[in-house]
N, CA, C and O atoms as a Tinker XYZ file with bonds, in Angstrom:
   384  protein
     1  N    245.181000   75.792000  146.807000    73     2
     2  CA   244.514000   75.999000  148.077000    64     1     3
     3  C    243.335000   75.043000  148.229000    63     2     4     5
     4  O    243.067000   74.567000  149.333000    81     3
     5  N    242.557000   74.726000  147.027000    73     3     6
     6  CA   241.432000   74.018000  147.259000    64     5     7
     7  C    241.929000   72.778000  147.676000    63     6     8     9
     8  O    241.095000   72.330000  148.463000    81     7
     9  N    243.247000   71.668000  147.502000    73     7    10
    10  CA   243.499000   70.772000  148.350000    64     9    11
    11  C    243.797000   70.746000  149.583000    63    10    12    13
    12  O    243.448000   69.709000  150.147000    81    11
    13  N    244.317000   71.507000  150.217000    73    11    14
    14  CA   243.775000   72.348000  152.121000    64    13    15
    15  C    242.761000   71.407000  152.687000    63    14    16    17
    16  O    242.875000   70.492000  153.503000    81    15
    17  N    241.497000   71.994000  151.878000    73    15    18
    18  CA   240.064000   71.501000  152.372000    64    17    19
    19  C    239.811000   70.369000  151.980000    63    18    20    21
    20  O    239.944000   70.068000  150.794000    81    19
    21  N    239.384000   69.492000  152.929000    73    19    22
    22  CA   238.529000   68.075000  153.103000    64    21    23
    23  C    236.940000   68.438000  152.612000    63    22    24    25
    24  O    236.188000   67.718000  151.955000    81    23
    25  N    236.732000   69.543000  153.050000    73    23    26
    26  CA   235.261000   69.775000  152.729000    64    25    27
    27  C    235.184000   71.137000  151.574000    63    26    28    29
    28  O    236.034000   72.027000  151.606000    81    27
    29  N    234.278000   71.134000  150.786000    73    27    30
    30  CA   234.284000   72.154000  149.452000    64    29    31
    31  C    233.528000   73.174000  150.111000    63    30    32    33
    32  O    233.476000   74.245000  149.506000    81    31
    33  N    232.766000   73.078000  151.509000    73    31    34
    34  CA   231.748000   74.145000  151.752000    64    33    35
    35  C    233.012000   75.037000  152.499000    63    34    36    37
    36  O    232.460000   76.073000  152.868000    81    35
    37  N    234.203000   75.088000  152.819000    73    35    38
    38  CA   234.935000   75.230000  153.693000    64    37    39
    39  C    235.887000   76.214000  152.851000    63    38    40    41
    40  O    236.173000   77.339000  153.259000    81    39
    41  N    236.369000   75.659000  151.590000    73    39    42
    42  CA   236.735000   76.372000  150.726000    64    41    43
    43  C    236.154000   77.132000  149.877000    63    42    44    45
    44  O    236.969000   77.582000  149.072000    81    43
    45  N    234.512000   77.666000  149.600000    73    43    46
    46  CA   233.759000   78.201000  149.358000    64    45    47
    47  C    233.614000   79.467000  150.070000    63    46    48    49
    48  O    233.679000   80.555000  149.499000    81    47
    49  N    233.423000   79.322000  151.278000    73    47    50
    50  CA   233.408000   80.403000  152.462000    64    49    51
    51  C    234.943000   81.368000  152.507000    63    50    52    53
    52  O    235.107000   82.582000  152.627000    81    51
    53  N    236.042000   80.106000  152.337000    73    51    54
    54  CA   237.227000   81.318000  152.441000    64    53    55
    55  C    237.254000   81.641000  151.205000    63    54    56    57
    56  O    238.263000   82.334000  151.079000    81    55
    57  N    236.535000   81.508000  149.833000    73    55    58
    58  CA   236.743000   82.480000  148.619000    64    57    59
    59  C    235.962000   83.449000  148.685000    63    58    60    61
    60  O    236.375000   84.457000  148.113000    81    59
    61  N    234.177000   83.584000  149.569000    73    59    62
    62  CA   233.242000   84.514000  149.576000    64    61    63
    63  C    234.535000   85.527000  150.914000    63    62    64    65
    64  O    235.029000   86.644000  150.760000    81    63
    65  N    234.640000   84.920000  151.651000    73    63    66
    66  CA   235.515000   86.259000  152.612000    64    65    67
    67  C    236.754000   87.093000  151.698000    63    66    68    69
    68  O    236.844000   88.309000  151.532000    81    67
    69  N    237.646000   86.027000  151.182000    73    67    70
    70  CA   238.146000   86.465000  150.488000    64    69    71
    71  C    237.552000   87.908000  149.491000    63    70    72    73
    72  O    237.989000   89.043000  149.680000    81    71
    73  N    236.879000   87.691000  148.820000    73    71    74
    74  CA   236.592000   88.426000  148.055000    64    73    75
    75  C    235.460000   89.179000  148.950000    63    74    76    77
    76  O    234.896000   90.061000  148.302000    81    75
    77  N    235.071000   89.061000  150.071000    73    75    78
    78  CA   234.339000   90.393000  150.420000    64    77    79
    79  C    235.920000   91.221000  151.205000    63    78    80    81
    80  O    235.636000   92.366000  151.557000    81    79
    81  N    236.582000   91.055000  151.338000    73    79    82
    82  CA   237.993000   91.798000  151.927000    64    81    83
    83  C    238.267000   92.721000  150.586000    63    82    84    85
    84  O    238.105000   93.937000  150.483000    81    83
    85  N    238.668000   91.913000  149.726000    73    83    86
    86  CA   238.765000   92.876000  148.426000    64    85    87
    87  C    238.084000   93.693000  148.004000    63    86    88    89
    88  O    238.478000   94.832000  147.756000    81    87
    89  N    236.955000   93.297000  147.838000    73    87    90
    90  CA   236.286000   94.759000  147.766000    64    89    91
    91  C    235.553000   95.472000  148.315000    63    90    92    93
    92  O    234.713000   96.158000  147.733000    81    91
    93  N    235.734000   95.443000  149.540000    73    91    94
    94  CA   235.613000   96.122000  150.722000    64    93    95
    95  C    236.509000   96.779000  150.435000    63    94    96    97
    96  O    236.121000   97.846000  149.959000    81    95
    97  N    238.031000   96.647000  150.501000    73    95    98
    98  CA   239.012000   97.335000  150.480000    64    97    99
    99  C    238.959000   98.327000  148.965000    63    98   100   101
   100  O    239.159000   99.541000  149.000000    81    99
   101  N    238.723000   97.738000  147.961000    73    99   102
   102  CA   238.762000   98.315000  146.812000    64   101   103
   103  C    237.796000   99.978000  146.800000    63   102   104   105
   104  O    238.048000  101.086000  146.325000    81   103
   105  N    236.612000   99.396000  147.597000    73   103   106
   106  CA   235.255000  100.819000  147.650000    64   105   107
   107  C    236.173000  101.302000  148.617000    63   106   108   109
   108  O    236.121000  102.496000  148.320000    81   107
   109  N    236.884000  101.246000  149.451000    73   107   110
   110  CA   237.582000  102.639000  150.455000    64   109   111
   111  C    238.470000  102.809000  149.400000    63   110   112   113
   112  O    237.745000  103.631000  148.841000    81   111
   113  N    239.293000  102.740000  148.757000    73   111   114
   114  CA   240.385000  103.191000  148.464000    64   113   115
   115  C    239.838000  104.154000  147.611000    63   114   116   117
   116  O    240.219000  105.310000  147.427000    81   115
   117  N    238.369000  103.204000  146.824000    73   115   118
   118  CA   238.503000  104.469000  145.654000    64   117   119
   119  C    237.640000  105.385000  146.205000    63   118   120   121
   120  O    237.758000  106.532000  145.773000    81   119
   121  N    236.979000  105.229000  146.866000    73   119   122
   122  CA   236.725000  107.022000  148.071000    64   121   123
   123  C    237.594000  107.775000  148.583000    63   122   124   125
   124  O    237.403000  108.990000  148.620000    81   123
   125  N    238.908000  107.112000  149.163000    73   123   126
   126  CA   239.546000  107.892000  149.696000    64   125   127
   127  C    240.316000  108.449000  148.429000    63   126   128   129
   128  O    240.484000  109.667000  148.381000    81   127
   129  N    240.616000  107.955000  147.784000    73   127   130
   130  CA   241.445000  108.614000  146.058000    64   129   131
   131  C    240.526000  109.435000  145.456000    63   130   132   133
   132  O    241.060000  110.494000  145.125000    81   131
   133  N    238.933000  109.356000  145.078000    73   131   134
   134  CA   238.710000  109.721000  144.677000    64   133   135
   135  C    237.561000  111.311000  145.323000    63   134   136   137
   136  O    237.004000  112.291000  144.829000    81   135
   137  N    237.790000  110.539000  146.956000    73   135   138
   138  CA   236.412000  111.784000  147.471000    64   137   139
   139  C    235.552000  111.914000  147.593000    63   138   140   141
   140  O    234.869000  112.286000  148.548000    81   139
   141  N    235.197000  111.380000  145.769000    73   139   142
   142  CA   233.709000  111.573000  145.307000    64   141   143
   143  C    232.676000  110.761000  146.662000    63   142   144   145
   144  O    232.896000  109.581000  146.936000    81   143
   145  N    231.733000  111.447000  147.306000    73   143   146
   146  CA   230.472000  111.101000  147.872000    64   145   147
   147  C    229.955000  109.705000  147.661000    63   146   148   149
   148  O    230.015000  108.975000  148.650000    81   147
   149  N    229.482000  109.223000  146.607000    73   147   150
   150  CA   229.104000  108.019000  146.213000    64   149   151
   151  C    229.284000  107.073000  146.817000    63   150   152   153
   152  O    228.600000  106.338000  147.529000    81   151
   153  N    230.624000  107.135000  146.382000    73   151   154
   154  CA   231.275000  105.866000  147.444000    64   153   155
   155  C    231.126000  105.588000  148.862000    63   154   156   157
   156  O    231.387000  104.502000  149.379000    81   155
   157  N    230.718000  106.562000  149.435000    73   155   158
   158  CA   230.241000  106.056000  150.494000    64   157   159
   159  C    229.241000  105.286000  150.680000    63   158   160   161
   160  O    229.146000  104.408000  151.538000    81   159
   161  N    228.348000  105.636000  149.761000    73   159   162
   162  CA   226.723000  105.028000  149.390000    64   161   163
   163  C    227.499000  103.584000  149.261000    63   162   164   165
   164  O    227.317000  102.753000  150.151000    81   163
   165  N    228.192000  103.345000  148.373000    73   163   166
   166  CA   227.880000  102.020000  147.384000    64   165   167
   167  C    228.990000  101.294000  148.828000    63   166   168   169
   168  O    228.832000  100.187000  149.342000    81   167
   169  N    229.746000  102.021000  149.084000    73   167   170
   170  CA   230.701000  101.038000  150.346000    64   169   171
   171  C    229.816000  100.706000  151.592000    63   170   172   173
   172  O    230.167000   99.697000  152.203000    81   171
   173  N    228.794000  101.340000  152.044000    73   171   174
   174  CA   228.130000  101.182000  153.283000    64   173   175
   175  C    226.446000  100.056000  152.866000    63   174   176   177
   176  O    225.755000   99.505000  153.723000    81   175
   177  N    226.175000  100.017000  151.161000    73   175   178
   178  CA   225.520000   99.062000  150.889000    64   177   179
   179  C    226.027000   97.891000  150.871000    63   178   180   181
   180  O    225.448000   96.941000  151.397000    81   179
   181  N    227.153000   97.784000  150.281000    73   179   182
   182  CA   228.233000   96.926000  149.883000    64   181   183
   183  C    228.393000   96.033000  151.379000    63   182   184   185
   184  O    228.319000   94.805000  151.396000    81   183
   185  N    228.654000   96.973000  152.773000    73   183   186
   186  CA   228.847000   96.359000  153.510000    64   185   187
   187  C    227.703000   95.286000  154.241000    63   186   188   189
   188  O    227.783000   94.239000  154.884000    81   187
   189  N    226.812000   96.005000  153.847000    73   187   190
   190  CA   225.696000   95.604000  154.458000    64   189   191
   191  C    225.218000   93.815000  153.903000    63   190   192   193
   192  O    224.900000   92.845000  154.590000    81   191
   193  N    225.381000   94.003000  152.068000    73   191   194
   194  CA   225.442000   92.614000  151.824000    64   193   195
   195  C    226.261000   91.941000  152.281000    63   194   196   197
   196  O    225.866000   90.894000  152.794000    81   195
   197  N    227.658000   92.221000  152.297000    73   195   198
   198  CA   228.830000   91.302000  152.107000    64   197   199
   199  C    228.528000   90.591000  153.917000    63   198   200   201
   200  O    228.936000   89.450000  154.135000    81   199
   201  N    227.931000   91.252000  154.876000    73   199   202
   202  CA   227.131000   91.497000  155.929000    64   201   203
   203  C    226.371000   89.984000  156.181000    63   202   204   205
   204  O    226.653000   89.062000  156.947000    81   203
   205  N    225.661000   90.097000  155.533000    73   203   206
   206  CA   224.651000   89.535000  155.485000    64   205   207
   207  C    225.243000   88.019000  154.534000    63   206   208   209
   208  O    224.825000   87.046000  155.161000    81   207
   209  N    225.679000   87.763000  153.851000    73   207   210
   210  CA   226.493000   86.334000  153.097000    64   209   211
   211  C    227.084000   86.042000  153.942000    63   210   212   213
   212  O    226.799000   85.032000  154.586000    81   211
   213  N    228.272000   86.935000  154.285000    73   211   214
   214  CA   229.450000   86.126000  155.057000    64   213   215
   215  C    228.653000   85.111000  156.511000    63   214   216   217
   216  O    228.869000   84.004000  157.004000    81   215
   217  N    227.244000   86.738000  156.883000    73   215   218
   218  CA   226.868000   85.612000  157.810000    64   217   219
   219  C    226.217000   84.152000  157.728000    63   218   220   221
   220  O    226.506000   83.116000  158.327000    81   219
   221  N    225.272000   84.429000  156.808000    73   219   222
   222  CA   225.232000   82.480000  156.163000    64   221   223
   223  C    226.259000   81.897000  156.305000    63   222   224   225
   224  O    226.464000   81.077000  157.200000    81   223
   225  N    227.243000   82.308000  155.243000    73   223   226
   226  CA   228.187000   81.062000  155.203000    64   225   227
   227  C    228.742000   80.583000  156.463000    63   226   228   229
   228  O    228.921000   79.389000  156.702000    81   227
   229  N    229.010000   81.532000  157.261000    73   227   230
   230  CA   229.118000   81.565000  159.211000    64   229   231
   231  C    228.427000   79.987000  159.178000    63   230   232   233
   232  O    228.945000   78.882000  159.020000    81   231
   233  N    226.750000   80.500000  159.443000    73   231   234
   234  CA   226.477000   79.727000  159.589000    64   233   235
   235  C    225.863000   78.076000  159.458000    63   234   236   237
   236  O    225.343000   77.255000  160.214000    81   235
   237  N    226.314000   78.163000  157.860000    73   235   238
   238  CA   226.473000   77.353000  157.322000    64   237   239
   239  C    227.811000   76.172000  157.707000    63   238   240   241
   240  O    227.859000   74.948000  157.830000    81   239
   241  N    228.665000   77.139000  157.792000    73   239   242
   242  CA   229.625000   76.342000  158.613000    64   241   243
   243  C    229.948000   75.652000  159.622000    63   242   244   245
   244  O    230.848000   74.836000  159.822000    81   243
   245  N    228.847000   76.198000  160.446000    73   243   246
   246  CA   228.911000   76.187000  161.854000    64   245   247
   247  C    228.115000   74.869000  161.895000    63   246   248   249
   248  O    228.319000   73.932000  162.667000    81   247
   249  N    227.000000   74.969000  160.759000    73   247   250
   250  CA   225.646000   73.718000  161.212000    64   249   251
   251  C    226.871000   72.131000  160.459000    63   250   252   253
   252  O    226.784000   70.935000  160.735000    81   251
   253  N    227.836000   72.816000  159.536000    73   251   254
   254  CA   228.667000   71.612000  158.952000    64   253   255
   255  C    229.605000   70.973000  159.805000    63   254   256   257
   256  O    229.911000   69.785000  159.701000    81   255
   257  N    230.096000   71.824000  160.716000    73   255   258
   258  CA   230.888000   71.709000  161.938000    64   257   259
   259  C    230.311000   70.850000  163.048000    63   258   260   261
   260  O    230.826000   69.956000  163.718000    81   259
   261  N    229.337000   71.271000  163.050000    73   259   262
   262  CA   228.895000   70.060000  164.077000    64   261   263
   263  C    227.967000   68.473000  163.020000    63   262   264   265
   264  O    227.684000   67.366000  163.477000    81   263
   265  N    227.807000   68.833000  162.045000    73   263   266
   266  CA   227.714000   67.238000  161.412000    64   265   267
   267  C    228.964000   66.455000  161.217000    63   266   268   269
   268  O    228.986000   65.233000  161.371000    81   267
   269  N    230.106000   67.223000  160.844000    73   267   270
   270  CA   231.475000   66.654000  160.756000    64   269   271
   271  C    231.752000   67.135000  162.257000    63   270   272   273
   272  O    231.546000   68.339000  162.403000    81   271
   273  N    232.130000   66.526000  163.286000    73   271   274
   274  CA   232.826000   66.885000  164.283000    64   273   275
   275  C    233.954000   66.715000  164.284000    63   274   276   277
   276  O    234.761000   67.552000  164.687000    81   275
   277  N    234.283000   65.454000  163.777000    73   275   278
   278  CA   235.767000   64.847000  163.551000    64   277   279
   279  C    236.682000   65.695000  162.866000    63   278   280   281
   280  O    237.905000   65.556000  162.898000    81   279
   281  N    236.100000   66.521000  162.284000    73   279   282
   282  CA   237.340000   67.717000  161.310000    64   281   283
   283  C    236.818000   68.957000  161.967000    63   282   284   285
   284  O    236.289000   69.707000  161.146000    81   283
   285  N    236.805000   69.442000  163.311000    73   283   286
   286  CA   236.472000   70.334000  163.971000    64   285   287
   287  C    237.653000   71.747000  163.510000    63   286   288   289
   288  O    237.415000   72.951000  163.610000    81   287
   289  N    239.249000   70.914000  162.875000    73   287   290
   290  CA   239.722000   71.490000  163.086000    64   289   291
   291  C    239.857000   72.649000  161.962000    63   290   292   293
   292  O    239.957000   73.876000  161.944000    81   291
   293  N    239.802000   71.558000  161.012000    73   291   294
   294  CA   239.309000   72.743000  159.204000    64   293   295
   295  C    238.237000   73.832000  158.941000    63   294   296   297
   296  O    238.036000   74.660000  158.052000    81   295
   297  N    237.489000   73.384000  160.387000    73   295   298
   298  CA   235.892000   74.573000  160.004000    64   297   299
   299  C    236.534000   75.394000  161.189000    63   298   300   301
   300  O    236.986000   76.475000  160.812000    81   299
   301  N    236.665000   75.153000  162.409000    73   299   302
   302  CA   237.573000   76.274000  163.417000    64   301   303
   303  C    238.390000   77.416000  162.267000    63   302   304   305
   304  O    238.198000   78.627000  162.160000    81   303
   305  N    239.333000   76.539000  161.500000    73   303   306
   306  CA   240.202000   77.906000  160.577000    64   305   307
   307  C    239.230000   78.592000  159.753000    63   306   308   309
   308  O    239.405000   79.810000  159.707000    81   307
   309  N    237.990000   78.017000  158.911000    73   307   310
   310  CA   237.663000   78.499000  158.147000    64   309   311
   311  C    236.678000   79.618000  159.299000    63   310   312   313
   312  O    236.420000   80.798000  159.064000    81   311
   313  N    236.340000   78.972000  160.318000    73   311   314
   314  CA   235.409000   80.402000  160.700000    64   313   315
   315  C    236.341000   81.557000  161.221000    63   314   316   317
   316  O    235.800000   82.658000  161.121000    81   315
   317  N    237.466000   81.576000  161.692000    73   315   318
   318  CA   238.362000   82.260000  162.043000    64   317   319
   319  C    238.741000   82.913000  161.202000    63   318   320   321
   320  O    239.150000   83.966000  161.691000    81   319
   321  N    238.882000   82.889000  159.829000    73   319   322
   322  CA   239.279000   83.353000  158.695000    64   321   323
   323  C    237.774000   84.350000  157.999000    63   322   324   325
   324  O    237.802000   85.411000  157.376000    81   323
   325  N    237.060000   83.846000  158.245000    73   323   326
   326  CA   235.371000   84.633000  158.452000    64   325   327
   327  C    234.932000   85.966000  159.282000    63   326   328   329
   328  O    234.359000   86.998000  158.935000    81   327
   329  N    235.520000   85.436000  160.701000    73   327   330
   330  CA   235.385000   85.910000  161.589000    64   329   331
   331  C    236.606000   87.642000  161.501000    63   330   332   333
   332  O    236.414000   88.737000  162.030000    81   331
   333  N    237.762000   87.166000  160.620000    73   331   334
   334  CA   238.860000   87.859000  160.629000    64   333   335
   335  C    237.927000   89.348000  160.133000    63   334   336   337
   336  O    238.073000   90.413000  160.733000    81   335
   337  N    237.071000   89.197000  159.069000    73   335   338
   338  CA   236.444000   90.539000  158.015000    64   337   339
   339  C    235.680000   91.511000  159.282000    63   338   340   341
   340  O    235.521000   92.724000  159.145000    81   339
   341  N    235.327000   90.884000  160.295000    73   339   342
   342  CA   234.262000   91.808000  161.323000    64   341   343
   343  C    235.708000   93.190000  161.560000    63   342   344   345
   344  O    235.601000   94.245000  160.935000    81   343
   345  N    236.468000   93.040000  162.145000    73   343   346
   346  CA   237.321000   94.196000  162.494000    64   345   347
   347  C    238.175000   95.199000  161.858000    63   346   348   349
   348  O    238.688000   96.260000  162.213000    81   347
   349  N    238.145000   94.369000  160.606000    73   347   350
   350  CA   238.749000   94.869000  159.367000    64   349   351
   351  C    237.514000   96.034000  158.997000    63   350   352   353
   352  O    237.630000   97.206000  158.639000    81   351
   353  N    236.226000   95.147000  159.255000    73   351   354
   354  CA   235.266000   95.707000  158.529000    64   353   355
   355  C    235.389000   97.444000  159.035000    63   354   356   357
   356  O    235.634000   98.497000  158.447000    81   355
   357  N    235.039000   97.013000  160.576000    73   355   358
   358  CA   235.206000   98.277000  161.654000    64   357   359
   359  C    235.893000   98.769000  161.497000    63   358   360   361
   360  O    235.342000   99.854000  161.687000    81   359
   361  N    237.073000   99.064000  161.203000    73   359   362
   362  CA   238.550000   99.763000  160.979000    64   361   363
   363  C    237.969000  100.644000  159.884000    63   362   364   365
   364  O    237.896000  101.840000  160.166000    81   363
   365  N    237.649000  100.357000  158.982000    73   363   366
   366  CA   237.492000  100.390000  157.486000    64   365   367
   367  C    236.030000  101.836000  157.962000    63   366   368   369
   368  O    236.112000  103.038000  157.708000    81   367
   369  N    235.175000  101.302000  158.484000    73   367   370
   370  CA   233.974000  102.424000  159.034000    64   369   371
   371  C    234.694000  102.853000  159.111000    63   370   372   373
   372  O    235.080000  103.346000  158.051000    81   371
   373  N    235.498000  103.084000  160.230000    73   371   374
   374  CA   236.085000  104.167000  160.822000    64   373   375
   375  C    236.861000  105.101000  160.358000    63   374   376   377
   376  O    236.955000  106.262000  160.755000    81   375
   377  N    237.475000  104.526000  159.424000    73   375   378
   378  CA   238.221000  105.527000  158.528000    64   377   379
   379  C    237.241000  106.684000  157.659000    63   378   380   381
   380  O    237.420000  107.897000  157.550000    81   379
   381  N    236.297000  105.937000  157.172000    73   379   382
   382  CA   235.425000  107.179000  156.408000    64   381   383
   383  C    234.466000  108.123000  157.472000    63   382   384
   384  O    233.789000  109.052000  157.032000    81   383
């Protein structure tokens, strides 16, 4: 996958989303399996960082996007792929 990207900040961002999807997903499951209270704690902190990174890298991307214009089209996927965790995220509230 890392040959995809022309730029390393590009493939950086889809491994931090990446892995905030996972375990995002990982803290619901093991609430909903397990019940236990906690997890809500540590999933609604959890969200709050993963929150707060993904948005840097956003906009980190965004300020790289317009220094590279010419590859508008590799940072478009990568923020789209960024952008993908917001509704997931919501879904995911909503369930607990």
């Amino acid at each position: 996958m890392k040959k995809k990207f022309k730029y390393h900040i590009n493939y950086t961002a889809i491994r931090v989303a990446i892995a905030s999807f996972i375990l995002g997903t990982i803290c619901l499951v093991l609430f909903k399996t397990s019940g236990n209270t906690g997890f809500v704690g540590i999933g609604y902190c959890y969200t709050l960082f993963a929150a707060l990174v993904n948005s840097i890298m956003l906009l980190l991307i965004l300020v790289h996007a317009i220094r590279h214009f010419k590859d508008i089209n590799e940072h478009l996927k990568t923020i789209g792929i960024i952008l993908i965790n917001i509704p997931i995220t919501l879904f995911y509230l909503n369930l607990v």
